[in-house]
N, C-alpha and C positions, 0 to 999 in steps of 0.2 A: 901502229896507231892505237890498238887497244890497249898495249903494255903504258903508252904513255897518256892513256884516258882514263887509266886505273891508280897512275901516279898522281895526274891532277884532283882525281877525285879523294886519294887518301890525304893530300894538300890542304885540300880543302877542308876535309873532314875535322881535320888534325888543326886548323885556324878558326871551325866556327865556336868554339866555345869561348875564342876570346873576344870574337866579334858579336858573335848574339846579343850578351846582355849591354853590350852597346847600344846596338841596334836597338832593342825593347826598349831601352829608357828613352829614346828617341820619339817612339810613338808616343801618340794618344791615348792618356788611359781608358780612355772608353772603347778604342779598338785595339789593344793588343792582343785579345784574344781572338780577336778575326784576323790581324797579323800573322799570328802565332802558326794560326792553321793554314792561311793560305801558303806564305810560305815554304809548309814541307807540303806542299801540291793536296789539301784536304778543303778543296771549294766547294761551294756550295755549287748545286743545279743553275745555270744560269738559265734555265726556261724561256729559252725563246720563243715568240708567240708563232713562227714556222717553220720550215725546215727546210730554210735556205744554209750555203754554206757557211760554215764557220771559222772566219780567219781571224787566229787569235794575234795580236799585231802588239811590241814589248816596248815600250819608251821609258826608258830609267826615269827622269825628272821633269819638270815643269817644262822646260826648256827644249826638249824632244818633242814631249807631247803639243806644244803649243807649235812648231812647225811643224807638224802635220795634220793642224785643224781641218785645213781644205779635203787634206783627202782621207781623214777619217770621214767627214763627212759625204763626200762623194761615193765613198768604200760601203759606207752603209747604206745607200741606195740600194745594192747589189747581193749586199752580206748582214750575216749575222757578226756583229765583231766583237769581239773578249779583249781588253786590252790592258796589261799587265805595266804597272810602275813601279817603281824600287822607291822614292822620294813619297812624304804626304801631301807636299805641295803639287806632283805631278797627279796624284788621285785625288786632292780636291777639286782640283781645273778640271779634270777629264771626266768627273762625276757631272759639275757643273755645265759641261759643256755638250753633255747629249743627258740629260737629265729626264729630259720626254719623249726619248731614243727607244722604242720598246728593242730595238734589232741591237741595242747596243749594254754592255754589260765591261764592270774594273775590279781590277783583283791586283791583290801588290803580286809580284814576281815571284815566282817561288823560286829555291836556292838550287844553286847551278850544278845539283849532285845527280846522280843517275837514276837514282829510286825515284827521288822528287818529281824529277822530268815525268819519268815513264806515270806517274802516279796522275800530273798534272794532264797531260794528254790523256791519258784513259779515262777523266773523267772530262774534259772538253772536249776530243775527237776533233780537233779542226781540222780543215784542208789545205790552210798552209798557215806559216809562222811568217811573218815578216817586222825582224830587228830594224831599230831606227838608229843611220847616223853612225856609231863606233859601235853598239852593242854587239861585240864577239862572244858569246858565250858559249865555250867548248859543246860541255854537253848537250846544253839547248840545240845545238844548230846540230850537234853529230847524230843523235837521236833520232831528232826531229824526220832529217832528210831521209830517213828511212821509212817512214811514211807520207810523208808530204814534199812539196816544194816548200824550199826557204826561202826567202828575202830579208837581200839587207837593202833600205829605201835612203835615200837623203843621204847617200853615205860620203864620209869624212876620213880622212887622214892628218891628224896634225902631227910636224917631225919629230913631236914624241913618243905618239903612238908608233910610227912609220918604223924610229931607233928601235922599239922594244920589240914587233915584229918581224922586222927581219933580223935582228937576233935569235927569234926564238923561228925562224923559220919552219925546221926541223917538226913544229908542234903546229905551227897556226898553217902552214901552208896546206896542207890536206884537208885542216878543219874549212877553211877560206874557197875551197874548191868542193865542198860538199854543198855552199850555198848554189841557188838553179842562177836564180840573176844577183847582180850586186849592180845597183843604181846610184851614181854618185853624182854629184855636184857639180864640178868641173873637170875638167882634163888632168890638171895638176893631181887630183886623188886618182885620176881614170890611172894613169902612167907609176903612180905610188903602189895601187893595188898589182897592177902588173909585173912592178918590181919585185913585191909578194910572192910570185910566181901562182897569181891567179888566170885562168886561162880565159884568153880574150874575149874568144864566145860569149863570156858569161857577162861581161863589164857593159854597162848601158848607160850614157849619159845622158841624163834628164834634166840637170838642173838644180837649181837649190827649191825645195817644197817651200821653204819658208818663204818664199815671196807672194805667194799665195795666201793669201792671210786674208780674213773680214772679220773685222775690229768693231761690234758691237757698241751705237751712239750713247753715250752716258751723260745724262745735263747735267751731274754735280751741284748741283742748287746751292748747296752746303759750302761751294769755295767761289762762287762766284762775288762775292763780298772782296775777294783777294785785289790790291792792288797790280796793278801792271806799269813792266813788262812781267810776267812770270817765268821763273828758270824751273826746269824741272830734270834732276839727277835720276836718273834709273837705274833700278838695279844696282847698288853701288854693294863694294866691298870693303872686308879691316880696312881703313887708313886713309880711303878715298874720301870718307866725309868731312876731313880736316882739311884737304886737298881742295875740297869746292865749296867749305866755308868758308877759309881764308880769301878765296876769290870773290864769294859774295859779299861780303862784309866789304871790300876795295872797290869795290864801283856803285857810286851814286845812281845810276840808272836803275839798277836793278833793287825791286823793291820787293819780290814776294819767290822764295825758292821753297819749292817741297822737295822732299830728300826721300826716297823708295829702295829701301836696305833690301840687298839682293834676299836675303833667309832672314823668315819669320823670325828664329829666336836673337835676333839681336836688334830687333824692334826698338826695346826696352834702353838697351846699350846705347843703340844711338842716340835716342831721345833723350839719354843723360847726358852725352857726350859733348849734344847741343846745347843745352843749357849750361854746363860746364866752362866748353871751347867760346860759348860768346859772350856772357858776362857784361852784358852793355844793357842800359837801358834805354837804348834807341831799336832794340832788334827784340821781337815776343816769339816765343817756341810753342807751338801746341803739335798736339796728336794730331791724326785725322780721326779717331775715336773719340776725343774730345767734341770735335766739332759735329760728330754726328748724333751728341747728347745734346746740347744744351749752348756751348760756347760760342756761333756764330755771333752774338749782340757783341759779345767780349773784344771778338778779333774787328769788328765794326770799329768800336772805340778806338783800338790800336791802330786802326786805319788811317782813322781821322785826326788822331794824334801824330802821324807822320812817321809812324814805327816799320822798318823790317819786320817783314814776317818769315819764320822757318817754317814749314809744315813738315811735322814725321808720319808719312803716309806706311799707318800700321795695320794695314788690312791687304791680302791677297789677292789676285786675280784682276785687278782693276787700272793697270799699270796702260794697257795697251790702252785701253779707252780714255786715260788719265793725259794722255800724251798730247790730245787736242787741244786744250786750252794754255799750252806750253807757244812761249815765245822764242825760245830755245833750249834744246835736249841737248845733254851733258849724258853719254852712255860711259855706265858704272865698267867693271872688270877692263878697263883699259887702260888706267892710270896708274893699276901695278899690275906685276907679272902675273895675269890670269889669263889672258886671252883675250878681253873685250864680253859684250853682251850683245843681245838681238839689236842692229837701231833699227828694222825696219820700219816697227811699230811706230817709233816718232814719225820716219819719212811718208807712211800712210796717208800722216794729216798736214801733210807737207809741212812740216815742223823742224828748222836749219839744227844741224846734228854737228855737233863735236866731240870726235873721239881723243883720245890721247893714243901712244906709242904702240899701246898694247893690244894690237886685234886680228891677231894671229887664229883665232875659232872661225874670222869670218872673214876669209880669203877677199871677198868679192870689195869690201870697203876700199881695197887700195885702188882699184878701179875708180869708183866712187871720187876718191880722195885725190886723185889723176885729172878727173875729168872736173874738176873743181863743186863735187856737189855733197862732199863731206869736209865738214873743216877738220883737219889732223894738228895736235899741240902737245905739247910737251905738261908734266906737272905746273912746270913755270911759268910756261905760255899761257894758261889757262885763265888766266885774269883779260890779260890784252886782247883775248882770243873773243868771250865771252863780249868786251867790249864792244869791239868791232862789229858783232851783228845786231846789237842792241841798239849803235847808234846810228848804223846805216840801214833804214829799213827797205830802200832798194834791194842792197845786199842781200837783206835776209829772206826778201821776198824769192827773189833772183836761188839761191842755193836751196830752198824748201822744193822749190818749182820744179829744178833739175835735177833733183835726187827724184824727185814725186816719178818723173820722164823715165828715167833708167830704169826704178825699180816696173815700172807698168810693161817693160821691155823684156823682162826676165821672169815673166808670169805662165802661168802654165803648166810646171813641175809634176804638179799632184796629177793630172790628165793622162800624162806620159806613161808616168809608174802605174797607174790602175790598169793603163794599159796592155803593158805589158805580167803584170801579175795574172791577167785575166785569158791573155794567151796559152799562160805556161796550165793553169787550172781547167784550160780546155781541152788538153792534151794530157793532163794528171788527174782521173778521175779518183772523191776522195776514198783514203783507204781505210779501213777500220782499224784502229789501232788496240 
């Protein structure tokens, strides 16, 4: 195992200088150079105001960090918590979301090299690590377990992950067996890890975190002007926004779509994309930046004049709360080969949810989609699809209602894992690294 921790690390080594200035240009010019440092593990003191334990807990993106709101926030009841993102969008949420947190503190990731590590821990000292979800990372997790208990929480297998590990077996299985517990989702990851050759002991089914959720009431003042019914696209990816404008444009019912581009930096793109792709003057495009200047009198007008509205909602973090005043959710990454996105967030506000083919990240939908409380369609279908809950509002009450059912049923996730994380730390007193 060391011969081949010594190969990953010179891999690695030997890869970052054509990822770095990637990477940098990515940032924020005003924090690259807190990037810069965090990264090769050179953080600042996180000064907690006691000296409770410290578990430092890793979610790559937006989308990690935002399923396991419930139990960062229950975790810091208990702990001081450090919690490290690779993405900006995952450290502006997680900055935002315990912002009056004293017990809580974000740092980007530091790079998965062995100096880095040991440098990262010597200046945090946690008592345990716990990775969110797929986060494998060799050295993190080899290291680590040398001082502390690891955790990997909410965890996942998709069959491309599943293909690349047990190919590489030979590397990840030992790494994979050095974590204390691995908390997974459902049974189908429980039986993939196993295939792993993770030993059973270790495997704990919890649940999916993300059901766990509270979604923060936002009035919108600013788009209640909007006619109805409203459709609201989330999260979408390249190619989807032609995909669910061509379908709004085709149905008279539907009078006001806001469109929520999965990554900030194609804000911009789309919002050209829309003005481009519609080219009518029956349909007006604004920002949601727009409207939070000056322009609500403007989209009044266009109201009252009988006009489509698009909205390109260009601001972050506001998607889940955005979801309530939606008459039907259109979930983005599923109408091409991505995976799908979060719908629970629509299903919160009991808000009738249509996926397409692709939602393979989120096993649990086909249930959903079984028991008749997610509509599943095709790119093509997506017009007719759309229809049918706009003009049946039984229907659409009826599907909002039993999705709303299920998800309340599969709650609880984040209680389990704290649980057991709190087990293993009572029996792992912390070590000094």
């Amino acid at each position: 195992m060391w011969l081949l921790l010594k190969f990953y690390n010179l891999i690695h080594l030997l890869l970052l200088p054509l990822i770095f200035p990637l990477e940098l240009r990515k940032r924020d010019p005003k924090r690259r150079l807190v990037w810069l440092k965090e990264k090769f593990g050179f953080i600042s003191s996180p000064n907690f105001r006691d000296n409770r334990k410290v578990i430092w807990v890793h979610g790559v993106s937006l989308g990690e960090v935002r399923a396991i709101t419930k139990f960062l926030e229950l975790a810091a009841q208990e702990f001081n918590i450090c919690l490290t993102t690779t993405t900006e969008t995952g450290r502006t949420f997680a900055e935002k979301l315990m912002k009056e947190n004293p017990n809580f503190k974000v740092y980007y990731s530091p790079f998965d090299l062995e100096f880095v590590i040991k440098r990262f821990l010597k200046r945090l000292n946690p008592a345990a690590l716990v990775l969110v979800e797929t986060e494998i990372w060799p050295n993190m997790i080899y290291i680590s377990s040398n001082y502390m208990p690891v955790f990997l929480i909410n965890a996942r297998l998709s069959d491309k992950s599943f293909i690349k590990y047990k190919a590489l077996s030979f590397f990840f299985k030992p790494i994979l067996n050095k974590i204390s517990a691995i908390c997974v989702q459902n049974e189908n990851y429980l039986h993939k890890f196993k295939s792993l050759g993770v030993i059973s002991d270790k495997l704990y089914l919890t649940g999916n975190l993300k059901f766990d959720i509270t979604i923060p009431f936002i009035k919108f003042e600013e788009l209640e002007i909007l006619k109805k019914p409203i459709i609201i696209a989330g999260s979408t990816h390249e190619g989807e926004e032609k995909i669910i404008l061509t379908s709004f444009l085709q149905i008279k019912e539907a009078s006001s779509l806001l469109l929520v581009p999965r990554h900030p930096e194609r804000f911009e793109r789309v919002y050209k994309l829309c003005q481009e792709f519609i080219g009518a003057e029956d349909v007006t495009v604004f920002k949601y930046s727009e409207l939070l200047k000056n322009k609500p009198q403007e989209m009044l007008k266009n109201w009252q004049e009988g006009k489509k509205m698009v909205v390109v909602i260009d601001k972050i973090g506001i998607l889940a709360s955005l979801y309530r005043i939606a008459d039907v959710a259109i979930i983005g990454g599923s109408f091409i080969p991505h995976g799908g996105q979060n719908p629970l967030e629509a299903i919160y506000w009991k808000v009738p949810v249509i996926v397409g083919p692709y939602m393979e990240n989120f096993p649990f939908v086909v249930e959903f989609v079984k028991e008749g409380a997610i509509l599943q369609t095709s790119p093509e279908g997506l017009t007719e699809a759309i229809r049918l809950v706009l003009r049946d509002n039984e229907y659409r009450e009826r599907l909002g209602e039993k999705a709303y059912a299920m998800f309340m049923r599969l709650t609880g996730g984040s209680k389990k894992t704290l649980e057991i994380i709190n087990s293993f730390l009572k029996s792992n007193p912390q070590t000094k690294n």
